[in-house]
C-alpha positions in Angstrom: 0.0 0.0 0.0 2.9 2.3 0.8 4.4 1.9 -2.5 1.3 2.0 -4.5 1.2 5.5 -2.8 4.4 6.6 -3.6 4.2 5.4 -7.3 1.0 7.4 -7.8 2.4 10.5 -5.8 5.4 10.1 -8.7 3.2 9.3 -12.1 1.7 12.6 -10.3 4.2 14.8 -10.5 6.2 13.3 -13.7 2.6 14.3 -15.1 2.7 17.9 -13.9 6.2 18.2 -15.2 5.5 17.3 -18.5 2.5 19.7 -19.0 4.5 22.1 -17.8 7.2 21.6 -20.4 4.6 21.3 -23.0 2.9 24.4 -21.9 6.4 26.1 -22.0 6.9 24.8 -25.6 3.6 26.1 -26.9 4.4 29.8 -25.6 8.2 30.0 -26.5 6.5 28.7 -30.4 3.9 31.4 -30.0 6.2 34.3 -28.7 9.0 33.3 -31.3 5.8 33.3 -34.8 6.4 37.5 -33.4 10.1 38.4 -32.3 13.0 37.1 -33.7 16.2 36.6 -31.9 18.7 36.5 -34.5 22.5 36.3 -32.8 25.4 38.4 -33.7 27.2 37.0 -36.3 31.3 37.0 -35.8 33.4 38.6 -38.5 37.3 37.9 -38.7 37.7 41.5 -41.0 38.3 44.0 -37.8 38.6 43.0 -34.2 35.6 41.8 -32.2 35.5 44.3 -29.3 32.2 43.5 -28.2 28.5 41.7 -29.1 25.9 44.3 -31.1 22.8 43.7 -31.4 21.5 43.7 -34.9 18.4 44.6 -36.6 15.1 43.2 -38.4 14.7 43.7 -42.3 10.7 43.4 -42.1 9.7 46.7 -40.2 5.9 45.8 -39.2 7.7 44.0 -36.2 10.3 44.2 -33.5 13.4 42.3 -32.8 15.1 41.7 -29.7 18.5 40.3 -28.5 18.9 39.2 -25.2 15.5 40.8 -24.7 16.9 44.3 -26.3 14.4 46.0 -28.9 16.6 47.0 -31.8 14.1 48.4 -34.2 11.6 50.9 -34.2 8.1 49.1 -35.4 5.3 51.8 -37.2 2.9 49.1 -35.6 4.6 49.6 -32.2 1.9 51.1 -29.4 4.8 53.1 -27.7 5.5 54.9 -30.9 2.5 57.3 -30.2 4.4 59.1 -27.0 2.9 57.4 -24.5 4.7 56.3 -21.7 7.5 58.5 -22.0 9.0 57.1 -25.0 11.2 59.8 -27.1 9.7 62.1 -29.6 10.0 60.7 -33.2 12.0 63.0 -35.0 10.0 63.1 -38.4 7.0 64.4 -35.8 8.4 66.2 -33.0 7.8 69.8 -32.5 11.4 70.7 -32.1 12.9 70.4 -35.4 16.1 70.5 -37.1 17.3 73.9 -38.8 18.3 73.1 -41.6 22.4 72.9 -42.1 22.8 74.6 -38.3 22.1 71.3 -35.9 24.8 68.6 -34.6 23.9 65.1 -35.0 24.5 61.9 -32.9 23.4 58.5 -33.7 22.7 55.4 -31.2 22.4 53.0 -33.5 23.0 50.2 -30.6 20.4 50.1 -27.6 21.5 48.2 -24.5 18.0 48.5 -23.2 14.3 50.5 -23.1 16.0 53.3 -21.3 18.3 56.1 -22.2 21.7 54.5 -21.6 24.9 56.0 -22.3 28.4 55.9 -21.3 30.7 58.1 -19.5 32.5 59.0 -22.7 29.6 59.2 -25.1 27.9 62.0 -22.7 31.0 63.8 -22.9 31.3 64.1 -26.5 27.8 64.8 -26.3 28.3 67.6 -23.9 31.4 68.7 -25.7 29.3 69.4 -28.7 26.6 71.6 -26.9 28.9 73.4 -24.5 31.0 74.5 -28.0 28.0 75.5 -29.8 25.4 77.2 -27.8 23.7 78.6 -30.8 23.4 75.2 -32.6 20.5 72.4 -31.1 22.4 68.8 -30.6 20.0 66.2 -31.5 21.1 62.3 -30.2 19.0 59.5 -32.6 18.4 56.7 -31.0 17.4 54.1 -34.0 15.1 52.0 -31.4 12.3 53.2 -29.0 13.8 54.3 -25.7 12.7 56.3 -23.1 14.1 58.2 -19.8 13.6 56.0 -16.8 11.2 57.9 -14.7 12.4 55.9 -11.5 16.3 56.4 -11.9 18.5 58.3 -13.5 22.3 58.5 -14.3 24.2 61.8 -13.0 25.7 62.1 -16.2 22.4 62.1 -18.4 21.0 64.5 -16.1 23.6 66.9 -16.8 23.1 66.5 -20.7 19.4 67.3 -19.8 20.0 70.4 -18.3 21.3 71.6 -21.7 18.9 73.5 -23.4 20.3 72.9 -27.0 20.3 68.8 -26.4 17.7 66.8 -28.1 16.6 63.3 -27.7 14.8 61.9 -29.9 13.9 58.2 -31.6 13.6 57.8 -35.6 11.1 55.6 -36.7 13.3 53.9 -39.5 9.7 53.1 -41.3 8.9 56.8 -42.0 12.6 58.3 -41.5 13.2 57.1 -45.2 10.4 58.3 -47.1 10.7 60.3 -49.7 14.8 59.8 -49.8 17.1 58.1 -52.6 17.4 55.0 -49.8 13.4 54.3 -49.4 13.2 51.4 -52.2 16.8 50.2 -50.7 16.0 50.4 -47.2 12.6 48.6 -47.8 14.6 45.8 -49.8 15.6 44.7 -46.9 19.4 44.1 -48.5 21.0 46.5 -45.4 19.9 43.6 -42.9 22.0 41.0 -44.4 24.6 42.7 -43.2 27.5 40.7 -41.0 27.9 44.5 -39.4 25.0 45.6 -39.2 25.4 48.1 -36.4 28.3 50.0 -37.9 26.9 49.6 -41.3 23.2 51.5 -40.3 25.1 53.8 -38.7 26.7 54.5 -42.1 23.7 54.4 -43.8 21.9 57.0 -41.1 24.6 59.1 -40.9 24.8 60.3 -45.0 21.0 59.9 -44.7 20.2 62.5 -41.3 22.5 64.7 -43.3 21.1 64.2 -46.7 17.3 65.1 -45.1 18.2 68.4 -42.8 22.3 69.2 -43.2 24.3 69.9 -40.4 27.4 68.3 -38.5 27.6 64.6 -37.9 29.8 63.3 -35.5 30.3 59.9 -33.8 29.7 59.5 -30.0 33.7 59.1 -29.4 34.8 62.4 -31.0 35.2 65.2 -28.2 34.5 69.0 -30.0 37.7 71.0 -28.6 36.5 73.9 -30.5 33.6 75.9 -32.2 33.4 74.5 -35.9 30.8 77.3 -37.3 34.6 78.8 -38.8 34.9 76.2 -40.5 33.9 75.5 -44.3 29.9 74.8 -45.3 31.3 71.3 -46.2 34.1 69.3 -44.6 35.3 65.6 -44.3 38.9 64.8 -42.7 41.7 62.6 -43.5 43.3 60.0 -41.2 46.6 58.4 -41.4 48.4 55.4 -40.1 51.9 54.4 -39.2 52.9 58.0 -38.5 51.9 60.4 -41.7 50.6 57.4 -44.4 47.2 58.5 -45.3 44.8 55.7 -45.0 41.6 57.8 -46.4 38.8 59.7 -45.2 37.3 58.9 -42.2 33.5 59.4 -41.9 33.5 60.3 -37.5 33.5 63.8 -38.6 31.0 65.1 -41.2 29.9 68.2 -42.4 27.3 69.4 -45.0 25.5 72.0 -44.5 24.4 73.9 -48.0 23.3 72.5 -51.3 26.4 71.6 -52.8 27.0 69.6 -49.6 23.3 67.6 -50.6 24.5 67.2 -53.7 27.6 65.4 -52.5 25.4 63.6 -50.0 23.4 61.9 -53.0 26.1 60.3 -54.7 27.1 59.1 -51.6 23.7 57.5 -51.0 23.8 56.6 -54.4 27.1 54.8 -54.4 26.0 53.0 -50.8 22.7 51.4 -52.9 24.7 50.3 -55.8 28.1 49.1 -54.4 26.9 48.1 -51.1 28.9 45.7 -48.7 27.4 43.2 -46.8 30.6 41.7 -45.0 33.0 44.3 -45.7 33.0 46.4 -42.0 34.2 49.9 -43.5 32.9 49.5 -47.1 29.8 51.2 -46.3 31.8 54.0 -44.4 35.4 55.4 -45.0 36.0 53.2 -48.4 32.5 54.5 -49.7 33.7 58.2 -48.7 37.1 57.4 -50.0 35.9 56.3 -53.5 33.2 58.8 -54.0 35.5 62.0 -53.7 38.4 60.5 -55.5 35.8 59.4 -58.3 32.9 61.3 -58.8 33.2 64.1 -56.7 37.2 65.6 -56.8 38.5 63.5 -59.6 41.9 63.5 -58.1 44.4 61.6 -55.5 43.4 62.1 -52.1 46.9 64.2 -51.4 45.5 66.5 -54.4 42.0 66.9 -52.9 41.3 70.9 -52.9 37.9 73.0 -52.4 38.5 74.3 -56.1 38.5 70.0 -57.3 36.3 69.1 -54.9 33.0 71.3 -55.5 33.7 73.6 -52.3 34.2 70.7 -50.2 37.1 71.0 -47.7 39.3 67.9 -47.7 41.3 68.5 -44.2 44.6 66.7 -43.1 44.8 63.9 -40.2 45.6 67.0 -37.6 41.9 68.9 -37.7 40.1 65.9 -36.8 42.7 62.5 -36.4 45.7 64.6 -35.0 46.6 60.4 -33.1 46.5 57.8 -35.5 44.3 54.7 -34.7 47.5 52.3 -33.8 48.6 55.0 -31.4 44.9 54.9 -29.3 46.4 53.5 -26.2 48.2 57.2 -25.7 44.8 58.8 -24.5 45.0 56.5 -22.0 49.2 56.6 -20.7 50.1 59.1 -18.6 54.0 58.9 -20.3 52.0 59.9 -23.3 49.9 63.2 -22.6 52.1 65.8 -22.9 52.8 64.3 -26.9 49.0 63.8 -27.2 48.0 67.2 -26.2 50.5 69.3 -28.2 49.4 66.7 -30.8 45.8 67.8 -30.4 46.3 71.6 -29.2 45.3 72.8 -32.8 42.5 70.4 -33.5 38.7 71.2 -33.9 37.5 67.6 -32.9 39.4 64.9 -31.3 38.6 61.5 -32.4 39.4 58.8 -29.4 38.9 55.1 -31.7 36.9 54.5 -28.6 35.8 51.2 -30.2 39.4 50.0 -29.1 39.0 50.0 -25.5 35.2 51.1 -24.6 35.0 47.8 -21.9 37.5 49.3 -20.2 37.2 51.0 -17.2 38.9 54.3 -16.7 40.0 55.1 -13.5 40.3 58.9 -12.4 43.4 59.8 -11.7 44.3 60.9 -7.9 47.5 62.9 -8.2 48.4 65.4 -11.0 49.4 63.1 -13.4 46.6 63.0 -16.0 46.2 60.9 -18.5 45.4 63.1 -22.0 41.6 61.4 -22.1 41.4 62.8 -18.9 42.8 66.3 -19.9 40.4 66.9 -22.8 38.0 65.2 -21.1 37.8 67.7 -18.2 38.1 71.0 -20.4 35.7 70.2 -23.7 33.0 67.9 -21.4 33.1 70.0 -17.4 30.2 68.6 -16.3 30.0 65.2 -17.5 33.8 64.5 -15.9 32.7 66.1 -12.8 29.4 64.4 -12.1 30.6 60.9 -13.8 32.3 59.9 -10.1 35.4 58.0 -9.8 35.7 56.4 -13.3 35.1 57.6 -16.6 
C-alpha cells in the first residue's frame, strides 16, 4: 500500500512536469511566430571588441536580442508618446534647422531606457557646450525612453542643456521620400554581417542628406567651435605615423546645397556598391571612392575645395591629429604631454573608442593625468565632474 502510494504521488508529478514543459513549448512557439532573436554573427575583418545587437529587415515587427528591442516598429503602441518614449524625429515639435544642428546616432540600444556611457555623454556635452547657438540632437534608432524611476548623474547633466535633443527615428517613415526608401525597404541592409556599424553609415549620409548639419560619432570630443569652419568638410586620417589611409566618416559636415549634392552620390554609391561583410565598405572606403571618383577627380593628397566642388578635404591633424594604432596614448600618462601638443590645434578629437570602450577608466588621484582625462575635463566640465570616480 505504501508503495502504491508513492508510485501514484510520482506518475503525479512526472505528469505535472511534462504539461509544464509542453505548456512552455507552446508559448516559446507562439512568442517566437512574433520576435526574432537572430545572434550576432562574428566577423574575422576587424577586431571583435564587443557583441551588437542587430536589426530586423521586415519593419511591421520588432526584434530583440537578449530581450533588447533594436528596431523601431510603425505598428509599435509606444511609438505614439505614450509612456514616456522619445519624440520621433519626423513628428516632433522641435525640429532640425536646416544645415545649423549637430547630429548623434545610437544605433546600438542596451536597453528600453536612455543608456549611455561616460564617454559618449561627454562628446555629447562637448558638442553643446562649443556650440550654444546650434541644437544637438542624439538619434536613437530604437524606441527608448528616460527611466522615470532612476537616473544616471551624467544624463541628467546633458538634460539640463537647453540645445540637447533626444529623440527616436522611426526607420519606417525616416526614409520616405529619400534616394534610400526602395533600398531600405529591400531589406538588402539587414543581411549585413555589421550591421550596427553599417546602419550607422547608412543614417549618418541619410540625417545629413534630409536636414544638413554636422555629424559626429559619440567618441569624437568637440575642442573647438566648428561654425569657422567651411559649409562642407570631411577629414583625412593616417596610419603608421603620416601614411594616409583615407577619409574617415567620425567627422562630417554638410550643411548647404552643394554639400546635398555630394550627399546623393554618396547615398547613391551605398545602394549600388553596397557591402554586406565588408566592416568599412559602407563608411570610410565608400567616402574614399566617391570624392576620389565622382566628386574631386583626383588623389586624395591632391583633394582641394576648387576639385572638390567647395568641399574642404582637411589633413589627419583637424580631426585625427593620433593615428588609430597610437589609441592606447589617451590612455598613458607617459604619453599626454605628446597627445596634447598633438591635439592643441585640432577642432575635434577622435578617441577610436571602439578600441577600449570595456574598459574602465579610473580617475586619476594625483596630477598626473592621462590626455583622455585632460580633454576630457576642459571640452565635457560637467560630464567629468558628475561621472564619479571612473570615466
Amino acid at each position: 500500500m505504501k508503495y502504491s502510494k508513492l508510485f501514484s504521488l510520482r506518475v503525479f508529478y512526472l505528469t505535472l512536469i511534462i504539461s509544464t514543459i509542453v505548456l512552455y513549448t507552446v508559448s516559446v512557439t507562439v512568442f517566437d511566430a512574433k520576435t526574432v532573436i537572430i545572434a550576432d554573427p562574428v566577423s574575422t575583418s576587424k577586431p571583435v571588441v564587443d557583441v551588437e545587437p542587430v536589426f530586423k529587415a521586415k519593419t511591421d515587427q520588432k526584434i530583440e536580442v537578449n530581450g533588447t528591442d533594436c528596431l523601431q516598429s510603425t505598428n509599435n503602441p509606444n511609438n505614439d508618446g505614450h509612456d514616456g518614449i522619445l519624440d520621433d524625429i519626423s513628428n516632433s515639435t522641435v525640429k532640425p534647422v536646416h544645415g545649423r544642428s549637430i547630429f548623434f546616432l545610437m544605433t546600438k540600444n542596451s536597453g528600453k531606457d536612455v543608456s549611455l556611457l561616460a564617454g559618449q555623454s561627454c562628446a555629447i556635452e562637448s558638442a553643446a557646450f562649443r556650440h550654444p547657438n546650434r541644437n544637438v540632437f542624439v538619434l536613437f534608432a530604437s524606441p527608448v525612453k528616460f527611466a522615470t524611476e532612476t537616473q544616471s548623474a551624467t544624463l541628467a547633466v546633458l538634460r539640463s542643456y537647453t540645445n540637447i535633443h533626444f529623440m527616436n527615428m522611426n526607420l519606417d517613415t525616416f526614409v520616405k521620400g529619400t534616394p534610400a526608401e526602395d533600398f531600405y525597404r529591400s531589406g538588402r541592409i539587414f543581411s549585413s554581417t555589421h550591421l550596427v556599424e553599417h546602419m550607422s553609415d547608412f543614417l549618418r549620409l541619410l540625417v545629413l542628406y534630409k536636414y544638413g548639419g554636422i555629424y559626429l560619432d559619440t567618441d569624437a570630443i568637440v575642442q573647438k567651435n566648428m561654425d569657422g569652419l567651411p559649409a562642407n568638410f570631411l577629414g583625412k586620417e593616417a596610419y603608421a605615423g603620416t601614411k594616409i589611409n583615407g577619409i574617415n566618416g567620425a567627422v562630417i559636415g554638410f550643411q548647404d546645397q552643394d554639400g546635398h549634392e555630394i550627399l546623393e552620390l554618396c547615398l547613391n554609391d551605398l545602394i549600388t556598391n553596397f557591402n554586406s561583410t565588408g566592416w568599412n565598405q559602407n563608411g570610410p572606403a565608400l567616402l574614399t571612392r566617391v570624392l576620389v571618383n565622382k566628386v574631386c577627380h583626383t588623389s586624395l593628397a591632391e583633394m582641394t575645395p576648387e576639385k572638390c566642388r567647395g568641399l574642404k578635404v582637411f589633413p589627419p591633424e583637424e580631426f585625427y591629429a593620433i593615428n588609430y594604432d597610437d589609441w592606447p596614448y589617451f590612455l598613458d600618462v607617459r604619453h599626454t604631454e605628446f597627445v596634447l601638443e598633438a591635439t592643441s590645434n585640432s577642432s575635434v578629437v577622435h578617441l577610436w573608442n571602439h578600441f577600449w570602450r570595456k574598459k574602465m577608466i579610473t580617475k586619476s588621484k594625483s596630477k598626473l593625468r592621462t590626455a583622455y582625462e585632460a580633454i576630457a575635463e576642459k571640452d565635457c566640465p560637467k560630464v567629468f565632474i558628475t561621472s564619479g570616480d571612473y570615466f
